[in-house]
DRENBA-808507 format. One record per residue: residue in three letters; x, y, z of N, C-alpha, C, CB in turn. Coordinates in steps of 0.2 Angstrom, whole numbers, padded with zeros to 4 digits, always signed. Glycine has a CB too. Example, Ala and Ser with C-alpha at 12.3 -4.5 7.8 and 13.67 -1.06 7.14 Angstrom:
// residues 2
ALA+0066-0028+0039+0062-0022+0039+0066-0016+0039+0057-0022+0045SER+0064-0011+0035+0068-0005+0036+0064+0000+0039+0070-0003+0029
END
This chain:
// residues 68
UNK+0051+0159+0048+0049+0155+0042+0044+0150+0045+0055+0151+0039UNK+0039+0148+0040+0034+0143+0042+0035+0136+0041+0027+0144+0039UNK+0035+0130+0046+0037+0123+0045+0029+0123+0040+0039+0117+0055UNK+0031+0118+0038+0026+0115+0033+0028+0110+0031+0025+0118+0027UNK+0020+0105+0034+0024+0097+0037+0022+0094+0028+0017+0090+0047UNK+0024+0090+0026+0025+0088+0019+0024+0081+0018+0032+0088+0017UNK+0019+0078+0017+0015+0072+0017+0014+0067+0010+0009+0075+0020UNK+0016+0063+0009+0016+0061+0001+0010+0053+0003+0026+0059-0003UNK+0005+0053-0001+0000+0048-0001+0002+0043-0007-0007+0051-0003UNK+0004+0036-0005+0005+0031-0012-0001+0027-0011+0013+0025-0011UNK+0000+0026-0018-0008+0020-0020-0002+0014-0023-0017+0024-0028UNK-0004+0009-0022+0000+0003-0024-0005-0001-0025+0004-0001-0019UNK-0005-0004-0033-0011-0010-0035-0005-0014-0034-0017-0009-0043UNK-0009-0022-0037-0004-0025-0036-0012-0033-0040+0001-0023-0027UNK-0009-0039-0041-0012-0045-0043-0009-0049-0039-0011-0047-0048UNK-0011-0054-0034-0008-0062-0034-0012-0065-0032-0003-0063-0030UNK-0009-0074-0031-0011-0078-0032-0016-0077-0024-0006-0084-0035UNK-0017-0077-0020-0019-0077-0014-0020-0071-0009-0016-0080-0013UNK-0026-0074-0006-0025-0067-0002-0021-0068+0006-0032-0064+0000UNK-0017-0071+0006-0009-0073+0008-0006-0068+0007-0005-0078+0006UNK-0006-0065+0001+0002-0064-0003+0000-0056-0001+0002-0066-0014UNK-0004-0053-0002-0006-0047-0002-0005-0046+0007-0015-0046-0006UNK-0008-0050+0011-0009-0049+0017+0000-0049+0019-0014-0055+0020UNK+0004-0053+0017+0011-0053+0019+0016-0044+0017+0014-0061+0013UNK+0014-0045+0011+0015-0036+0008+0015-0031+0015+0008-0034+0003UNK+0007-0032+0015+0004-0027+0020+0008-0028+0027-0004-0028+0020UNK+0011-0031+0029+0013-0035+0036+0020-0030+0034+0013-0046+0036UNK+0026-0030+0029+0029-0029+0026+0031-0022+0027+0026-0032+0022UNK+0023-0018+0022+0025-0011+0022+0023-0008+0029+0021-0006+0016UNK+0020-0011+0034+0018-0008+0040+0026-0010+0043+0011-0011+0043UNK+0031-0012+0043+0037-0012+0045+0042-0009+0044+0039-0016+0043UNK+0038-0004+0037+0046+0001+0037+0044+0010+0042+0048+0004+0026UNK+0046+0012+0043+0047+0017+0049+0045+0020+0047+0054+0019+0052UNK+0044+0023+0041+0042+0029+0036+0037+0029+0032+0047+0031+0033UNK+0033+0023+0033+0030+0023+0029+0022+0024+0036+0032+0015+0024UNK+0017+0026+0036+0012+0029+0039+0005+0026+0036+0013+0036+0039UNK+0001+0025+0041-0007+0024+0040-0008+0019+0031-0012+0035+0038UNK-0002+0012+0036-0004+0009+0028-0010+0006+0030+0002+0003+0023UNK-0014+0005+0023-0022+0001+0022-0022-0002+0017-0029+0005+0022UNK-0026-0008+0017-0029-0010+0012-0035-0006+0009-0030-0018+0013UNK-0034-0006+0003-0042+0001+0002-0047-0004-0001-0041+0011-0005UNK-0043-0011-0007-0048-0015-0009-0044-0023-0011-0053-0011-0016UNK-0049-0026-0011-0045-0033-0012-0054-0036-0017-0041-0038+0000UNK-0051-0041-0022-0058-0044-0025-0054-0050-0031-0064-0036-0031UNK-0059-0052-0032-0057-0058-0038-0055-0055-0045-0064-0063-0040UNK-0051-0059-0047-0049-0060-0054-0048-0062-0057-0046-0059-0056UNK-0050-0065-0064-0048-0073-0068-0043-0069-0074-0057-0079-0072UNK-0038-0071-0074-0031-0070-0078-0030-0077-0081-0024-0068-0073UNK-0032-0076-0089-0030-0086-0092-0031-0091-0088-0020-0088-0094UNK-0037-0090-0086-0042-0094-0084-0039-0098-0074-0043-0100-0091UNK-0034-0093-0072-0032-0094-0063-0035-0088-0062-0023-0094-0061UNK-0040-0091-0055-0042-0085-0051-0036-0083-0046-0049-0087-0048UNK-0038-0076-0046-0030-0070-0043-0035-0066-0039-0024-0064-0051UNK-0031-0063-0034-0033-0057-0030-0031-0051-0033-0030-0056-0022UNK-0034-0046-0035-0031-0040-0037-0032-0034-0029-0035-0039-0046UNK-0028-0032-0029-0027-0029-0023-0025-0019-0024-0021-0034-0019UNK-0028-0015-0021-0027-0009-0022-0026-0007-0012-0035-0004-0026UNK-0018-0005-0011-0015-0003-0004-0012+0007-0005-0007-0010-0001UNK-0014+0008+0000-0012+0016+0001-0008+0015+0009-0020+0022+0001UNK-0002+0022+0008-0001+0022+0014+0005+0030+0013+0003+0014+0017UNK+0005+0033+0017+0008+0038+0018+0016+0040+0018+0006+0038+0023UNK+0020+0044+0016+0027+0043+0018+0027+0051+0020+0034+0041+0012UNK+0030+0053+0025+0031+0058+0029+0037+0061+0024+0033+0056+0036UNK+0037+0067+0020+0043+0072+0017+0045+0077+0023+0039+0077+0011UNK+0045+0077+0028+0044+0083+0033+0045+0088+0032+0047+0084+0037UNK+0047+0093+0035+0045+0099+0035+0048+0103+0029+0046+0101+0041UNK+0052+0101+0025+0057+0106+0019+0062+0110+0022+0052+0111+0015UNK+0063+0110+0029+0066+0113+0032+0074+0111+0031+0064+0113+0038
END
């Protein structure tokens, strides 16, 4: 039988008040064991009822392995 490595891509948007908040996240998912090649792909302004917000788009990998 053939191993077939099994690879799942997550996108994660997300809003907050800072770019603190987003940067802590990211600190966060780079911590869990299984989670792979996380990135921030975009980070920009946003006015929500008149508070400017970061709105933030992160991707990162989770390994399914091999289905074996």
């Amino acid at each position: 039988s053939t191993d077939v490595s099994r690879k799942l891509l997550c996108k994660l948007s997300g809003v907050t008040p800072s770019d603190a908040d987003w940067a802590s996240l990211l600190a966060k998912l780079r911590r869990v064991p299984y989670f792979q090649d996380v990135r921030l792909e975009a980070a920009h302004d946003k006015v929500d009822s008149g508070h400017l917000m970061r709105q933030f788009d992160v991707s990162f990998v989770v390994d399914l392995g091999n289905g074996g």
